[in-house]
N, C-alpha and C positions, 0 to 999 in steps of 0.2 A: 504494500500500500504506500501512499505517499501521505509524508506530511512533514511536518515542520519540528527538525529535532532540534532548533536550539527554544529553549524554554524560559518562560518568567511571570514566578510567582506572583500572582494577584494580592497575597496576601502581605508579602516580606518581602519582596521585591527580589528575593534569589534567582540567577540564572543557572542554568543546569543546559548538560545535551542532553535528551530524551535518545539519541546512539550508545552512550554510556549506560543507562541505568534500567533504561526499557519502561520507562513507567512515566505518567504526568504529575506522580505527586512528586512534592518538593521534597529533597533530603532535607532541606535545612529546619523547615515549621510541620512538613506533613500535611499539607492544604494539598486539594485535588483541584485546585482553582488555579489554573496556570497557563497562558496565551503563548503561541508561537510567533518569533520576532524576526524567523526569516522564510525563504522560500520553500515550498514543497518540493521533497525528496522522495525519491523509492528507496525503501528501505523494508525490511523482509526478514532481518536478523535480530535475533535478543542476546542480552548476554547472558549467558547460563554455562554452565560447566556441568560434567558428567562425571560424577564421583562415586563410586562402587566398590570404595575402602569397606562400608560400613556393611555389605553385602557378602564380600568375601569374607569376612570375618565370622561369618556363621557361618560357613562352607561344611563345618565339622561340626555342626551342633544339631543343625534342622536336617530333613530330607531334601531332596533333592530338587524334585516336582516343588514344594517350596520355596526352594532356593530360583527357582527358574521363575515361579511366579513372579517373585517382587522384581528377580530383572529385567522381565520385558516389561514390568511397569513402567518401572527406571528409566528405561530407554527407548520407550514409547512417550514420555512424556518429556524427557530433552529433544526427541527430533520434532516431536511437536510443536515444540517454540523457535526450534532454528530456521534459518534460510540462510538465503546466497547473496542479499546484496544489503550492503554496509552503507548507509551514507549515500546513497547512487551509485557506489563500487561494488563490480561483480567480484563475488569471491571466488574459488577456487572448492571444488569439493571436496572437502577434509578427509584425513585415512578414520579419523574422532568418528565424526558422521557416520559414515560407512560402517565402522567397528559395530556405533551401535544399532543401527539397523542391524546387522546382520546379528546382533546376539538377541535383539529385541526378536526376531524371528526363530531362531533357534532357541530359543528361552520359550518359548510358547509350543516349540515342538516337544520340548521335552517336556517340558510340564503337561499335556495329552498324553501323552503315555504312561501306560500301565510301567513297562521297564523299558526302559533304552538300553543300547546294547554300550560293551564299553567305550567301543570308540567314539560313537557320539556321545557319551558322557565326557568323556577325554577332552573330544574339539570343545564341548559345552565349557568346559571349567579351563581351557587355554585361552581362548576368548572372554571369559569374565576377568582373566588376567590382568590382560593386558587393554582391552578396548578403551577405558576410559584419558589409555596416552595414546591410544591410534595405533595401535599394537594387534594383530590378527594374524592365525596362522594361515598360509597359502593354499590358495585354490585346491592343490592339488592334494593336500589334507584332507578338504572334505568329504568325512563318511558317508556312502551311500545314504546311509539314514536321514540323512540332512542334507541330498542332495537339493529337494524340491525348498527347504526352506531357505540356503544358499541362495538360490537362480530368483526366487520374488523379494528376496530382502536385496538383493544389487536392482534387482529392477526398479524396486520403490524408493531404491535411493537416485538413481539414473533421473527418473519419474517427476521428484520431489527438485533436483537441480535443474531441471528440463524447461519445468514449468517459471522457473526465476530466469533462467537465459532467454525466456520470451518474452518475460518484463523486462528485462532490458533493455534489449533488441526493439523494444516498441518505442523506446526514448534515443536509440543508437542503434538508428537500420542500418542490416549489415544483408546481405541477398543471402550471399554466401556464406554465411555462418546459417541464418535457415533453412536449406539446402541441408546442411550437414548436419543440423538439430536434428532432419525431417528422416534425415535416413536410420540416425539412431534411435529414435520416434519405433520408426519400422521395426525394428529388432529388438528394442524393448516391449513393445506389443506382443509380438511372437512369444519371447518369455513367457510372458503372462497368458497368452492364451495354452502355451503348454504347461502351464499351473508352476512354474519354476523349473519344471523335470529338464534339464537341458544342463550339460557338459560344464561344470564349473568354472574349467578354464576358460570356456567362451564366455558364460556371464561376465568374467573375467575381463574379457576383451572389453564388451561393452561399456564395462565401467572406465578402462583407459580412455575409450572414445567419446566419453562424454566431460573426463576431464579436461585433454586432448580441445573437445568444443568450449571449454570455458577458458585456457589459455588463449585459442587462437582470437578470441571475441574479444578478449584481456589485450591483443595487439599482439601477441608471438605469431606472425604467419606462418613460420616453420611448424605449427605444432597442426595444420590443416592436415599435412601429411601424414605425421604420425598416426591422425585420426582417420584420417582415410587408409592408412594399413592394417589398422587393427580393423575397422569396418570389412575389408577387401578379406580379412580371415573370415571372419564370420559369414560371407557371399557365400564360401566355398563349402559350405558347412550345410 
């Protein structure tokens, strides 16, 4: 959405960014009474952090199916409040992001089941590791078990950045960058119409090419390439 993030208090006269704090109340008095004093921005980001200290620390107390529950809370409700564009700047698709989507989904697969087998408990508790620094183990890790929740948690993240490079793009027309949204578009679709079932290493792909799309829109023209190699894998596929 667009609006006006520098801020000032009706009440106290405090200014504040509304980019920093995410919110119209003032730190200083706490009035929700507060006018914008510059121009309308897109802006689509909050600040929030993803912290899963307090989660793994029961790793060894509660069950398991338990344990999965509160993560994909966790990290159902940070990617809820993120996005990709800061200020009017596109950002970059974080490994953070990514991490937790994908445990937000695996954390929900395991938690359905009756028993998961080891290795998707394994990838399960490798991933609650490490996600909250951007930390995830490779594709090629992925247990079958957790193939199908793999391939729609990169989708929904592909999905989720997809839709902010098109608010962008609507303040900073570029042809050629949607072109290249349009074809990642395509193959994110496919995804999801095979319900995630599809080769991890190619969800895989897809997620470079849609980083790949928010470099080159960023100004890197080299990086059009790159995404169009990894798109050119996925063709043959």
């Amino acid at each position: 959405m667009k609006i006006r993030g520098d801020r000032e208090c009706q009440s106290c006269g405090t200014r504040w960014s509304y980019y920093d704090t995410g919110s119209v109340e003032c730190p200083e008095c706490g009035s929700v009474h507060s006018v914008g004093v510059d121009d309308h921005t897109e802006h689509t980001d909050t600040p929030v952090s993803l912290d899963l200290t307090s989660i793994r620390n029961r790793v060894d107390e509660e069950p398991t199916d338990e344990i999965a529950r509160a993560v994909a809370e966790t990290c159902r409700e940070y990617t809820r409040k993120r996005g990709f564009i800061d200020a009017g700047s596109l950002e970059p698709l974080d490994e953070t992001y990514v991490a937790a989507s994908l445990l937000q989904h695996v954390a929900t697969a395991i938690a359905r089941k009756m028993r998961s087998d080891d290795a998707a408990e394994l990838y399960f508790l490798d991933l609650l590791a490490g996600a909250d620094a951007g930390e995830r183990p490779g594709a090629d890790e992925v247990p079958d078990e957790l193939r199908t929740a793999f391939g729609l948690a990169v989708a929904e993240a592909v999905d989720a950045y997809q839709r902010d490079v098109r608010r962008y793009l609507d303040d900073h027309p570029d042809e050629t960058a949607r072109q290249l949204s349009g074809r990642i578009r395509d193959h994110r679709k496919r995804v999801e119409a095979l319900d995630g079932n599809v080769d991890p290493e190619n969800a895989n792909r897809l997620l470079h090419a849609a980083r790949d799309l928010g470099r080159f829109v960023d100004g890197d023209e080299s990086a059009y390439v790159t995404a169009d190699n990894w798109l050119g894998g996925l063709d043959e596929t």
